[in-house]
ZADOMI-507862 format. One line per 8 residues: their letters; for each residue x negated, z negated, y negated of N, C-alpha, C. Coordinates in nm, 3 decimals, padded with zeros to 5 digits. Atoms other than C-alpha are relative to their C-alpha. Example, Ala and Ser with C-alpha at 12.3 -4.5 7.8 and 13.67 -1.06 7.14 Angstrom:
% ZADOMI-507862
as) -00.089:00.000:00.119:-01.230:-00.780:00.450:-00.090:00.000:-00.120 | 00.082:00.006:00.119:-01.367:-00.714:00.106:00.077:-00.073:-00.109
This chain:
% ZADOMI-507862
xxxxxxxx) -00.093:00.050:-00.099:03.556:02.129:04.379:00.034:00.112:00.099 | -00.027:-00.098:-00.104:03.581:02.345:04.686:00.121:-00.043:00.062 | -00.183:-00.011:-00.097:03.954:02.442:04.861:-00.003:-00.096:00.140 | 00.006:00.055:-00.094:04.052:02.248:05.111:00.021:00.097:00.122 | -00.051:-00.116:-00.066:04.105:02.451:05.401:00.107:00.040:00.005 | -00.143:-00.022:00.009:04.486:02.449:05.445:00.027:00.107:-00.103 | -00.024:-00.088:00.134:04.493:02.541:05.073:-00.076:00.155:-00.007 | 00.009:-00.121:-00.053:04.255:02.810:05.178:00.056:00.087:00.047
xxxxxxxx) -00.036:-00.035:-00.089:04.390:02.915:05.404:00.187:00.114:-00.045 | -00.116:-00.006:00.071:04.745:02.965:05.211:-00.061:00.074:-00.127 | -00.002:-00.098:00.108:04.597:03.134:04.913:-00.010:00.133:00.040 | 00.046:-00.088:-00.038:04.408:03.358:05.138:00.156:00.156:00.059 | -00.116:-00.052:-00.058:04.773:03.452:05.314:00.091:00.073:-00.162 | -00.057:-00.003:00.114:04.913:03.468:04.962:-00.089:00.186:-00.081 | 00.044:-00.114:00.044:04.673:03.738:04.887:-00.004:00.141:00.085 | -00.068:-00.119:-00.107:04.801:03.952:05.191:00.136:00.023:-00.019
xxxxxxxx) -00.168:-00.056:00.011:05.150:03.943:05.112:-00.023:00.034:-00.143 | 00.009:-00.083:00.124:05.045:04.043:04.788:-00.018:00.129:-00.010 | 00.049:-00.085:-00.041:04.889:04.306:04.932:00.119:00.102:00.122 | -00.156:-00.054:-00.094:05.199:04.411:05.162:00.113:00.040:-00.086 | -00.106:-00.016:00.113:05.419:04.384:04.899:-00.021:00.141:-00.060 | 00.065:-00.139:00.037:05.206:04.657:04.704:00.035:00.143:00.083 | 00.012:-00.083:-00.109:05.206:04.847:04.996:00.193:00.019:00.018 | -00.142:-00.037:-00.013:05.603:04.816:05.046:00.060:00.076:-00.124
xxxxxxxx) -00.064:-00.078:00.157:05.688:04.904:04.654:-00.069:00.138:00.016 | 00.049:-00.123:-00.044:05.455:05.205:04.768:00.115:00.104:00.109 | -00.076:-00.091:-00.117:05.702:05.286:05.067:00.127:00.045:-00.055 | -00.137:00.006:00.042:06.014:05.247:04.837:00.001:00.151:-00.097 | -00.019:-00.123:00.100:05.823:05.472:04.542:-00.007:00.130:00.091 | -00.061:-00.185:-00.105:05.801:05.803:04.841:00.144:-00.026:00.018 | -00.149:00.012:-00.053:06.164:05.693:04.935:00.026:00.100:-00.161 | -00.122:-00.040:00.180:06.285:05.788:04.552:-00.132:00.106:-00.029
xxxxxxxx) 00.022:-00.136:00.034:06.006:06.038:04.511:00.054:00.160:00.074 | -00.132:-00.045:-00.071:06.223:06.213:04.781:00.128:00.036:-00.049 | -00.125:-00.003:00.040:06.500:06.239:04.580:00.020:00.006:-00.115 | -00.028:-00.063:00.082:06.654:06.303:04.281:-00.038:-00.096:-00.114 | -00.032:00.135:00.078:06.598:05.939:04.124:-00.203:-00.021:-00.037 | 00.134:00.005:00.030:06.223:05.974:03.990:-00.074:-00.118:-00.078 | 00.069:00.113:00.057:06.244:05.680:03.761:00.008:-00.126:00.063 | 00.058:00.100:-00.102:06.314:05.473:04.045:-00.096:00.012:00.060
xxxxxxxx) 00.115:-00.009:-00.085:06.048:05.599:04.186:-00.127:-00.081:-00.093 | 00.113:00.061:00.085:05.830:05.526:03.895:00.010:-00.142:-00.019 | 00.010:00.146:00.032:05.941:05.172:03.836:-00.062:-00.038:00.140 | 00.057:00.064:-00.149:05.822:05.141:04.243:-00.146:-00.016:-00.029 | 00.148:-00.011:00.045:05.482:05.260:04.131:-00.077:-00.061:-00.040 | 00.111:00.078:00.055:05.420:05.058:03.898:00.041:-00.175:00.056 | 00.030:00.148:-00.055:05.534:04.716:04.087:-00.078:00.006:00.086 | 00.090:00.010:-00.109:05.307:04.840:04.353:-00.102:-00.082:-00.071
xxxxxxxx) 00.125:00.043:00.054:05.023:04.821:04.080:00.012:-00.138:-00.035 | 00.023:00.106:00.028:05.132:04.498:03.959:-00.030:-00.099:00.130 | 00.029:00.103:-00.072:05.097:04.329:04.280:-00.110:00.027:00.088 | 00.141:-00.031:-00.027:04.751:04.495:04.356:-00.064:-00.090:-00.109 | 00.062:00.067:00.144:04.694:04.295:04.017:-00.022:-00.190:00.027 | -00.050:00.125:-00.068:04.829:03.980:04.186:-00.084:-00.050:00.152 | 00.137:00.039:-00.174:04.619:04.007:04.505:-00.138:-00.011:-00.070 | 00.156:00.026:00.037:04.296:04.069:04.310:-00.015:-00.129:-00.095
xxxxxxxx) -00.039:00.151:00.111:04.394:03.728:04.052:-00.024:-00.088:00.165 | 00.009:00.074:-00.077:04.418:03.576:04.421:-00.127:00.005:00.076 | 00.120:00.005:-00.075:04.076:03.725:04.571:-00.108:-00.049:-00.124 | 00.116:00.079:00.087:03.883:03.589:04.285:00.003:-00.113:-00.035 | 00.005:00.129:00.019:04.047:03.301:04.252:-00.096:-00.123:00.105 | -00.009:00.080:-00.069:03.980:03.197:04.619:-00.192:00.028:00.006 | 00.171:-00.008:00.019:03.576:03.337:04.547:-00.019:-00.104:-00.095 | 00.073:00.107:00.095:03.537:03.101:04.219:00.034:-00.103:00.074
xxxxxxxx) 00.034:00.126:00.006:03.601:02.829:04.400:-00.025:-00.007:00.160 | 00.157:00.023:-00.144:03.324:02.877:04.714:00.116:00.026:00.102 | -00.092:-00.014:-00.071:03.625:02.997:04.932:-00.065:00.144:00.081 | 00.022:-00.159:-00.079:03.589:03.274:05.205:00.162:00.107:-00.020 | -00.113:-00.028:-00.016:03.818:03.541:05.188:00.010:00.122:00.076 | -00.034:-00.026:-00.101:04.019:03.666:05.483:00.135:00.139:-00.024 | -00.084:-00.100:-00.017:04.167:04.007:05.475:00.062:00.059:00.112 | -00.044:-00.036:-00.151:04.419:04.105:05.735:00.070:00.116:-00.022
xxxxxxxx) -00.072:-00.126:00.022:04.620:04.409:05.843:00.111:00.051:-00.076 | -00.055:-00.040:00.041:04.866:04.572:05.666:00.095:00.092:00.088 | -00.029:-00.122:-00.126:05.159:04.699:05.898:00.080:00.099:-00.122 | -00.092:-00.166:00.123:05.365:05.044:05.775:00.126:-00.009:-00.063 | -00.092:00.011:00.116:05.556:05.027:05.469:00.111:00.086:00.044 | -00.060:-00.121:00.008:05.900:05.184:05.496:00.018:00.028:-00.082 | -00.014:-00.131:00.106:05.966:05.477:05.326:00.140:00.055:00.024 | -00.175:-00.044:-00.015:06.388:05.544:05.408:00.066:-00.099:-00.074
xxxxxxxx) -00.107:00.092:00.024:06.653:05.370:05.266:00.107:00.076:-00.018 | -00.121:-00.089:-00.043:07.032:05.459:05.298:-00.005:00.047:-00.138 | -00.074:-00.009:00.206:07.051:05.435:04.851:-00.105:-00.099:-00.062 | 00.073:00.109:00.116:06.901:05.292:04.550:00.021:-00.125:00.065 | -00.025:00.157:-00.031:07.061:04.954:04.638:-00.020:-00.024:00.091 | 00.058:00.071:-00.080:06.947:04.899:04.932:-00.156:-00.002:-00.005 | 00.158:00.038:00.042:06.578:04.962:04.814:00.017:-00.104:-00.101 | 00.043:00.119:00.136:06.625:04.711:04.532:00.036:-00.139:00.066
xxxxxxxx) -00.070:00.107:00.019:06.821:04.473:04.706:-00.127:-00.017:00.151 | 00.153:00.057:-00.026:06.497:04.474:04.962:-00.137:-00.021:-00.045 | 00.099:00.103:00.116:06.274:04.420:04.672:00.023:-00.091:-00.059 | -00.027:00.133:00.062:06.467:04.128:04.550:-00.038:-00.127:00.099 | 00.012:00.125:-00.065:06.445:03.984:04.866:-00.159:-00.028:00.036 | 00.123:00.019:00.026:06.058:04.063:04.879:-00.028:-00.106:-00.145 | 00.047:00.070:00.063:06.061:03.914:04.553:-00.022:-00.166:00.030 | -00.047:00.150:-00.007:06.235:03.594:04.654:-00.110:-00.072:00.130
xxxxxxxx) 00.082:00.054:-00.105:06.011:03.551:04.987:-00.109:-00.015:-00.087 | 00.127:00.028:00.115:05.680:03.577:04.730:00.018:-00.120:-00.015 | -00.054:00.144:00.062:05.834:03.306:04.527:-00.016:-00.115:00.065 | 00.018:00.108:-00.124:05.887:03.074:04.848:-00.094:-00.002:00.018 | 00.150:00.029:-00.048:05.524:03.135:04.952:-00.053:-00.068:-00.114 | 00.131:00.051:00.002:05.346:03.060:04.659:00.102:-00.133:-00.065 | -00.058:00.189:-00.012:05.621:02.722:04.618:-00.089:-00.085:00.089 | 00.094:00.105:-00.162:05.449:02.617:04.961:-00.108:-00.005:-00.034
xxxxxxxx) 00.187:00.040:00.035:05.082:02.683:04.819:00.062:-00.106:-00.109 | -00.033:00.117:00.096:05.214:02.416:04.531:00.063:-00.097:00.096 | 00.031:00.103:-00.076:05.286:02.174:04.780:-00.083:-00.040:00.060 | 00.120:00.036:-00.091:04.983:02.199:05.000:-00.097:-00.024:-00.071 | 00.065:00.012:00.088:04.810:02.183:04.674:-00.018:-00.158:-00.065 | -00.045:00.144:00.083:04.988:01.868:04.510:-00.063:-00.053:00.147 | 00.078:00.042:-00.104:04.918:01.735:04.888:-00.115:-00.027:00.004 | 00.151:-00.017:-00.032:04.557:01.811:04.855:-00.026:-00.113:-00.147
xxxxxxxx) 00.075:00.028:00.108:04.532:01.676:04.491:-00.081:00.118:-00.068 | 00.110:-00.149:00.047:04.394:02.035:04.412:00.096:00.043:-00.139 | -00.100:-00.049:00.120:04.497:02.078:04.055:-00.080:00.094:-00.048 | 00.042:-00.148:00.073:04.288:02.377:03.950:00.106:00.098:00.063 | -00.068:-00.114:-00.049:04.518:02.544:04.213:00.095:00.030:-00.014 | -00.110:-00.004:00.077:04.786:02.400:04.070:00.073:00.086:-00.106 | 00.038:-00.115:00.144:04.718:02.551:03.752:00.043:00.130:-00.010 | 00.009:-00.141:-00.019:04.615:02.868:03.844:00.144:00.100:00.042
xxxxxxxx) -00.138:00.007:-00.054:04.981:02.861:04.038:00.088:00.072:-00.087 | -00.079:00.001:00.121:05.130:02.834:03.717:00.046:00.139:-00.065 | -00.011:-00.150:00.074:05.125:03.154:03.587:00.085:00.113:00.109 | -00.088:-00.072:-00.147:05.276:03.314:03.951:00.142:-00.066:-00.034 | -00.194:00.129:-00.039:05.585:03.035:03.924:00.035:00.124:-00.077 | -00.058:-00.007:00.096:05.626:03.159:03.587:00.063:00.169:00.007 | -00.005:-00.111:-00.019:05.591:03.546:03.694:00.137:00.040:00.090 | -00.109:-00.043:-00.084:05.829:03.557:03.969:00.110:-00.039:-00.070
xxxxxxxx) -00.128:00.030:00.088:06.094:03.412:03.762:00.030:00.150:-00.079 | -00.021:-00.147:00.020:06.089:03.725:03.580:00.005:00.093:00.104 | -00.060:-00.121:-00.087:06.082:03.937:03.844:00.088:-00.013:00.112 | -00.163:00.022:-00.068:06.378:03.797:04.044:00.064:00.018:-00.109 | -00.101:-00.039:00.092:06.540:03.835:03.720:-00.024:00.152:00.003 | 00.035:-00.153:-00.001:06.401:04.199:03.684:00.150:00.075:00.079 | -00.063:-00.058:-00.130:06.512:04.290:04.028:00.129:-00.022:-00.040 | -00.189:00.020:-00.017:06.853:04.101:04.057:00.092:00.086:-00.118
xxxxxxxx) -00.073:-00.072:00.102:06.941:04.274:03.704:00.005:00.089:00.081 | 00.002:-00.111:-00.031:06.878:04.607:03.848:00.074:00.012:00.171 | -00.106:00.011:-00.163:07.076:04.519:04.190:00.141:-00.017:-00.072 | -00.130:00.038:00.006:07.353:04.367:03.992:00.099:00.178:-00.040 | -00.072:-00.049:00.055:07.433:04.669:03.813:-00.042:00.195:00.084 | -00.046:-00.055:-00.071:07.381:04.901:04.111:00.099:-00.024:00.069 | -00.126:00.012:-00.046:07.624:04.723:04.240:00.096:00.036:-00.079 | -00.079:-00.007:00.114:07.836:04.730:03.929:00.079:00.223:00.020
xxxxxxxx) -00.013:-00.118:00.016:07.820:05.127:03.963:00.026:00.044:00.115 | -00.034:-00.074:-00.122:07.845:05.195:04.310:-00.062:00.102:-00.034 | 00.065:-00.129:00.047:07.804:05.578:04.380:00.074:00.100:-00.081 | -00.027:-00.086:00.139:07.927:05.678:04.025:-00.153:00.064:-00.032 | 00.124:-00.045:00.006:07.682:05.947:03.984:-00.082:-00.017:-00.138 | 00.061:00.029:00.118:07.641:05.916:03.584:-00.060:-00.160:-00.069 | 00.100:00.178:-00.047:07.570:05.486:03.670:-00.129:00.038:00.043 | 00.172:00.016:-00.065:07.310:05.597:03.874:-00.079:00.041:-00.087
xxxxxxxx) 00.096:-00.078:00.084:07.165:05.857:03.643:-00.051:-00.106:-00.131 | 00.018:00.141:00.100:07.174:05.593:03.369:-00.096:-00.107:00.025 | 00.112:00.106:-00.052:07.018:05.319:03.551:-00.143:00.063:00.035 | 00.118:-00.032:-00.018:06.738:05.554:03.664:-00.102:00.059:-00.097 | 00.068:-00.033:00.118:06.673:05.679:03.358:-00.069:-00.078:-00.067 | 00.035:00.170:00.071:06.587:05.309:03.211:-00.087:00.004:00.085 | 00.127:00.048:-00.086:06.385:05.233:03.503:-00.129:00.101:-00.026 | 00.087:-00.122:00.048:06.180:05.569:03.432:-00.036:-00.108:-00.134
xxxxxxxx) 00.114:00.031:00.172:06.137:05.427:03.048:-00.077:-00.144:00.050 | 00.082:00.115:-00.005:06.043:05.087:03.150:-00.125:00.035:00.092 | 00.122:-00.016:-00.078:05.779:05.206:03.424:-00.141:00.080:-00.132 | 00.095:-00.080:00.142:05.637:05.426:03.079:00.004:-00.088:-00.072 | -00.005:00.056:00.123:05.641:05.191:02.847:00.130:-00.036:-00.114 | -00.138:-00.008:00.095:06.006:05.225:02.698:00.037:-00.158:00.016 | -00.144:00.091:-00.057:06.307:05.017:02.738:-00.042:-00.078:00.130 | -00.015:00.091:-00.144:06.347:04.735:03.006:00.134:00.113:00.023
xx) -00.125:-00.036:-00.069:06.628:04.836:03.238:00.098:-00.068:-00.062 | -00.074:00.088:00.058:06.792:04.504:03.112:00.028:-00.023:-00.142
């Protein structure tokens, strides 16, 4: 069953903001390698990699099924932010735009009758749900701390173990 175009067309996009995304959790981890907060930096690192993981799940998806795929530019990640919380609380909202996109490929899908893409979908729904939870944890309780310096140190310390293998943050 070959993509319809639309749906093409929408995965293909899906696998650029995947690819942006990467590229932004890249601009956030120099922001915090800058600074004193290293395991924020590291938890940036490794969401970059996961959503290099997430673009290549989307360039093979849109190859197995006889699809062309359309790589576009990438503009420049920033790399400033005033504080932790405002880098997290613009990766939540990266998260939450993700989310919305690939909702819309599950409509243009159900639309199409394309249920392999459906499917395949499935496993993204299920992903971002965790990582708006991720995120928003780790926003709520920068907020929670403000700039109490032994909050911050705390929270960045967690994010450090979870980017290694430890502890979640949450």
């Amino acid at each position: 069953m070959k993509l319809a175009p639309k749906v093409e067309k929408a995965l293909n996009d899906q696998l650029n903001l995947e690819l942006r995304s990467a590229y932004s959790y890249l601009g956030m981890a120099a922001y915090f390698d800058h600074t004193a907060f290293k395991g924020f930096g590291e938890w940036m690192t490794l969401q970059a990699r996961e959503e290099l993981k997430h673009a290549d799940k989307f360039f093979k998806y849109v190859v197995d099924r006889g699809g062309k795929v359309g790589l576009q530019a990438i503009p420049a990640a920033k790399s400033d932010y005033k504080s932790p919380l405002e880098a997290f609380q613009t990766s939540l909202a990266q998260e939450q735009h993700v989310s919305a996109s690939i909702c819309a490929i599950c409509e243009l899908a159900t639309a199409a009758k394309d249920f392999p893409t459906l499917s395949f979908l499935k496993w993204f729904l299920d992903e971002q749900v965790e990582e708006e939870k991720s995120v928003g944890d780790v926003v709520a309780k920068l907020e929670l701390v403000g700039d109490n310096r032994n909050g911050l140190y705390q929270i960045d310390k967690f994010a450090g173990k979870r980017a290694t293998g430890g502890v979640d943050v949450v």
